[in-house]
Residue, then its C-alpha position, 0 to 999 in steps of 0.5 A: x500500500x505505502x509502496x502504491x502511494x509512494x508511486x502515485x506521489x511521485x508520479x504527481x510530482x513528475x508531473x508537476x515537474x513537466x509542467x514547470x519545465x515547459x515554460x521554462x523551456x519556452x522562455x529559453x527559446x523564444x525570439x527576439x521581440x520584432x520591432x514592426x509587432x510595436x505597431x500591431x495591437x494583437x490580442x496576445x498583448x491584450x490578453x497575455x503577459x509576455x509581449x509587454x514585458x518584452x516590449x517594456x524591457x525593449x530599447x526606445x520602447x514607449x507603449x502606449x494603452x488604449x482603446x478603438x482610437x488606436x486602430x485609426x492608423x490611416x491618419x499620418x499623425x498617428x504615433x505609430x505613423x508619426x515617430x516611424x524611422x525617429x528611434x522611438x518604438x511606439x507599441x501599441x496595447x488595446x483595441x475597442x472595449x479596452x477601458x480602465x479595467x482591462x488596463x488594470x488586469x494588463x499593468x498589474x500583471x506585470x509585476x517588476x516589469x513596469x517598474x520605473x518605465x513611462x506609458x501612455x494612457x488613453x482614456x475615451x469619453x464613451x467608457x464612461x457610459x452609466x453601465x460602465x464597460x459591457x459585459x460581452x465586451x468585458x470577455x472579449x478582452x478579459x485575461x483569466x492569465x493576468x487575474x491569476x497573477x494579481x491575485x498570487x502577487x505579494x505586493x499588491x494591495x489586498x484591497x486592489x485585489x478584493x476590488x478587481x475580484x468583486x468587479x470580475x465577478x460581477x461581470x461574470x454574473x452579468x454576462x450570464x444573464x444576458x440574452x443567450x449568454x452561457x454560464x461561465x465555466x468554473x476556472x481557477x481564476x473565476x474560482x479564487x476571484x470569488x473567494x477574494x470577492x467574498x472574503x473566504x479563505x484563498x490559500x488553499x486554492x493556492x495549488x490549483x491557482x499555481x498549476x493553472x497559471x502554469x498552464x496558461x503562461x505556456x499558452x501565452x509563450x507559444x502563442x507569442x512565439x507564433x505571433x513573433x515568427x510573423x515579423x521579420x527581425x529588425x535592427x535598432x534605430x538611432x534616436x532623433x525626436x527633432x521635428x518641424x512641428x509647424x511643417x508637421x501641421x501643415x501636412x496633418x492639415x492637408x490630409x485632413x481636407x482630403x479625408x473629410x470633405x462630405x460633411x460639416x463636422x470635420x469627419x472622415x468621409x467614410x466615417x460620415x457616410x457610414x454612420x451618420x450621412x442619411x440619418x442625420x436628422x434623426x440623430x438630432x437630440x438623441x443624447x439629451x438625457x446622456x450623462x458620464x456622471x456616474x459611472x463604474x468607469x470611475x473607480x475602475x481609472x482611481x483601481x488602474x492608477x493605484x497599480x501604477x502608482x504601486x509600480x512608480x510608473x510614469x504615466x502620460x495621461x490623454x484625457x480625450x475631448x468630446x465633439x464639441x459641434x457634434x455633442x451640441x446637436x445630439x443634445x449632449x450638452x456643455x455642462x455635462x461634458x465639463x462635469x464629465x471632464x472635471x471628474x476625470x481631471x479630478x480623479x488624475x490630478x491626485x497621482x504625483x506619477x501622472x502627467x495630464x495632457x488635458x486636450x478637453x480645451x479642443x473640443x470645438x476645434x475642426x480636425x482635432x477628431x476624426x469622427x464623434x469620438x477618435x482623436x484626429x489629424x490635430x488630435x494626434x498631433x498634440x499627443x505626438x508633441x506631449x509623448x517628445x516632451x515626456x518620453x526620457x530615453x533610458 
């Protein structure tokens, strides 16, 4: 009997073993991180580890988190665009539905490795609708791989971690009672995330946490592998952050009066034709009862910038205008986007790690957005020139 149980033990063990020793090896074997991924915001930055680990750690590397505003990369002031060939290797993280929450999985995820390092934060107006971010798109971006590491880091706050945990869980049980929504299956970050949420016992979900962080740290590596080995190697290139601003300007200007010609909101054309065009008139007042004034969103940026500040991140944060022109007509009027604007503001000016580029002044200012909601030739621009004021070489 001893003898079977020994067996068995030791076939655990050596099983444990093989499961620790795969990431490993992985590890040992990966690539290079390829400089043109930078430009590719990739799910497997959004919902993994180790690409913006590698990205942090990488050379004239700035990321920069955000949401759908990354992906108007057909604008020339575009930072992927704009310091292309400049030595600054701007990488993007985010896509539609990355707001606070999503960040704060990803930065907090990181450990160690943000410490001391500057980013980019973009924050979007539309995240801060009464609801808060969606559950459907919550999953879409949710990483049970990212949860599970905050939760087993020793340095991170237990509150920061009842919080998250409670947010998750609360997501969860509203996904599942949306139309068509299936249950959710019973993982150990769902499991563990409620046991911080109620204040049970956590330790001895410790095993279970620790095999199954394995497990999806070796999924993480050899999909990032798979997502790298689609890029070309790249050599470094040398650092020069000098520009003609006014030269630069002047061809934003251009493109922008051959992109937005069909309409009197200084849209893109497509943008305008698409969504907007025919149903004009029936969009006329539709926000008259829309309000950012309470909004989870909220105490998701204060959760966001905690772990920032935890990690002596320096951030450069991109506090977004709303269309001034286009607000007015949908009845979303000036009042509640300043009380909009000042929460936000308010909320950021409590971090001494956070340098705010306040761009809500701009509002009103043909170009300065590409559509209702994306920043624009002029938009970018101004970010462009607050990223060569921020950014400090290593």
């Amino acid at each position: 009997m001893r003898r079977k149980l020994f067996a068995a033990l030791a076939a655990v063990l050596a099983a444990v073993l093989v499961l620790l020793a795969v990431p490993l090896g992985l590890r040992l074997a990966m690539p290079a991180y390829p400089a043109a991924l930078a430009a590719d915001n990739a799910a497997e930055k959004i919902t993994g580890t180790y690409l913006v680990s590698q990205a942090a750690q990488a050379d004239h590397s700035l990321l920069v988190f955000g949401s759908s505003e990354l992906g108007t990369t057909d604008i020339c002031t575009h930072p992927v665009n704009f310091f292309r060939g400049s030595g600054l290797r701007v990488d993007l993280v985010g896509r539609g539905s990355c707001q606070s929450l999503i960040h704060a999985l990803a930065v907090g995820a990181q450990g160690e490795n943000l410490r001391g390092r500057q980013v980019v934060l973009i924050t979007a107006p539309q995240s801060y609708v009464s609801g808060g971010i969606a559950s459907d798109l919550f999953m879409a971006n949710y990483s049970q791989q990212q949860l599970l590491d905050i939760l087993a880091d020793g340095q991170v706050p237990d509150a920061i971690k009842t919080y998250l945990s409670r947010r998750v869980q609360d997501l969860f049980a509203r996904y599942e009672a949306d139309a068509g929504a299936a249950p959710q299956a019973h993982t150990a970050g769902d499991v563990l995330s409620a046991a911080w949420a109620s204040g049970a016992p956590v330790w001895y979900l410790a095993p279970y946490a620790g095999l199954t962080r394995c497990l999806l740290d070796a999924k993480d590596l050899a999909s990032s592998r798979r997502l790298m080995a689609q890029y070309p190697a790249s050599a470094a290139e040398p650092l020069d952050l000098r520009f003609d601003w006014q030269a630069e300007e002047a061809a934003a200007l251009a493109q922008a009066a051959e992109m937005a010609t069909n309409n009197d909101f200084y849209m893109q054309d497509g943008y305008y034709s698409t969504y907007i065009g025919a149903k004009l008139r029936q969009q006329a007042g539709k926000d008259a009862a829309e309000s950012y004034a309470e909004s989870p969103e909220y105490d998701d940026l204060r959760c966001l910038l905690d772990l920032c500040a935890l990690r002596e991140v320096e951030v450069l944060f991109v506090h977004v205008p709303m269309h001034g022109s286009w607000n007015d007509y949908t009845g979303f009027d000036a009042a509640r986007r300043a009380e909009y604007y000042g929460k936000v503001r308010a909320i950021v000016e409590n971090y001494g790690n956070v340098t705010l580029l306040d761009l809500t002044k701009n509002e009103y200012e043909p170009y300065f957005l590409c559509d209702t909601m994306h920043l624009g030739w002029k938009g970018w621009l101004a970010v462009d020139r607050a990223i060569v004021e921020f950014y400090q070489p290593d």
